[in-house]
N, C-alpha and C positions, 0 to 999 in steps of 0.2 A: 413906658412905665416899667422899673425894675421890679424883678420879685419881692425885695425888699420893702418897696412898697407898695405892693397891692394888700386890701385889705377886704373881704366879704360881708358886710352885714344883713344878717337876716335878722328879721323881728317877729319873734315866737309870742304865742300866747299861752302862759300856765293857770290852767284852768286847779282853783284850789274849792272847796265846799261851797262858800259861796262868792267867792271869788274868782275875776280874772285879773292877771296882775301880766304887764307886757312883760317880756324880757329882751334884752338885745344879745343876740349872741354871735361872738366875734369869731371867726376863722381868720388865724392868721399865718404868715408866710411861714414857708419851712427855712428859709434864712432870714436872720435879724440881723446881721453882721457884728462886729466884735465886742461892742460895748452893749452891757446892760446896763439897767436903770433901778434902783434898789431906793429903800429906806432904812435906815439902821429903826431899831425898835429892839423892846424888851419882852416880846412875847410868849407866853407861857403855855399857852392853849392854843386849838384849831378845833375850828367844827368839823365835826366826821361824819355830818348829814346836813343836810338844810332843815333850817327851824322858821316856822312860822306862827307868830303870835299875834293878836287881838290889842295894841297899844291904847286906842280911844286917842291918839295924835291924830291930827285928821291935815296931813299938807292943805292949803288953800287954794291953791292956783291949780295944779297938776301933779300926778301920781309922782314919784320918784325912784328913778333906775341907776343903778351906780353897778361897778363891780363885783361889790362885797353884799350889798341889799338893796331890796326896793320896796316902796311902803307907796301904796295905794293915797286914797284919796278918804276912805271909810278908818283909816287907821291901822291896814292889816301890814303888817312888816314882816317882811319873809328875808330872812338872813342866811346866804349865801353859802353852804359845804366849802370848806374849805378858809372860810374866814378864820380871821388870827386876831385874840385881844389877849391882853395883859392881865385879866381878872381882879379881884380888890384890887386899889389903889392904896397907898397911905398907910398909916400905923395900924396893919391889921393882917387875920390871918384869913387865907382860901379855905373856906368849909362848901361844903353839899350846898347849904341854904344861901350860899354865897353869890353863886356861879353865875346860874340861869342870868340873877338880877345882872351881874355886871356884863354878861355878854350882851343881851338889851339896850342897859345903860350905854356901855363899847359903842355898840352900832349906832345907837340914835346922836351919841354926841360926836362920830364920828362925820356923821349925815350935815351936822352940822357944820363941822369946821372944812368938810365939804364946799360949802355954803349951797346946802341939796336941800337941806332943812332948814327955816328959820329960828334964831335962836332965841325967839320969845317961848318956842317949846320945849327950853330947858328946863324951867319948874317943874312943868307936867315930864320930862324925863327922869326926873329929881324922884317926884311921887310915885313914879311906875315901879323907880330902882326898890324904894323902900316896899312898896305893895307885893311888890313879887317877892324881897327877902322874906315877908312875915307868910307869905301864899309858901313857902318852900319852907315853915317851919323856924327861922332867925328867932332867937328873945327878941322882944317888942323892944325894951328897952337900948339892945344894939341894934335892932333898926333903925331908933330913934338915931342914934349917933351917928350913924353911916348916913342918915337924910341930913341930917347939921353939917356933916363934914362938908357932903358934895354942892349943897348951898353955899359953904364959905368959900370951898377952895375951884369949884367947879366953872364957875364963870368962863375966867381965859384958857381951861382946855377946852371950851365948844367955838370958839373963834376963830373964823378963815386964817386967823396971824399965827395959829397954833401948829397947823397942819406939817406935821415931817418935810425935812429938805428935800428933792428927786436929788438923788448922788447920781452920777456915771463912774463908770471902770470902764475900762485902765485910764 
């Protein structure tokens, strides 16, 4: 087996208040050789700590571990340092009261088009977004509208058909 590909996994446990949420964590080779594997995206933001919040989504089957986040089985979604989302969507502007909701929103529909999540819990991700605009202060009133929008338009970005191309270079 070449360097290239060996790869190490160990499966760590992060102990959070009152949770334990597994993590996988990868070591990988010091050569990858010449090609990388990218997505083009328009991202605005990056987390600069890991954030973990209380959703009330509760997966069915089994916790869920991905790259960027992993969400328990009680609902606890712990989002990943270093993740990257686009923040508002649509005819709108980035405020304070804005953010938190769409990094949330970001992850959970990203869980989704994953297919990590099921996407019967896009309503409830729907109602989280708007919950947490008006918990950080939003007018009720644009909250109301950013829940309408991501009901109209939300559907086909949470679906496995939606998920970014893998590019290579060169």
């Amino acid at each position: 087996m070449s360097i290239a590909s060996k790869e190490i996994r160990v499966l760590a446990v992060v102990q959070t208040i009152n949770h334990t949420l597994p993590v996988e964590i990868v070591e990988f080779p010091q050569w990858s050789g010449k090609k990388i594997k990218y997505t083009k995206g328009d991202y605005k933001y990056v987390l600069d700590q890991d954030y973990v919040v209380e959703t009330g989504i509760c997966p069915l089957i089994e916790d869920i571990c991905s790259p960027f986040a992993h969400m328990d089985q009680s609902g606890l979604l712990w989002i990943v340092k270093g993740y990257a989302w686009n923040g508002p969507s649509g005819p709108t502007i980035d405020t304070k009261t804005f953010l938190r909701g769409s990094l949330i929103h970001d992850a959970l529909y990203q869980l989704m088009r994953w297919d990590l999540l099921d996407n019967n819990f896009r309503e409830a991700a729907d109602d989280l977004l708007r919950d947490i605009c008006l918990e950080d202060g939003m007018n009720p009133i644009r909250a109301w509208y950013v829940h309408k929008a991501v009901r109209l338009a939300g559907k086909e970005l949470s679906t496995p058909s939606t998920r970014r191309k893998i590019r290579t270079a060169p």
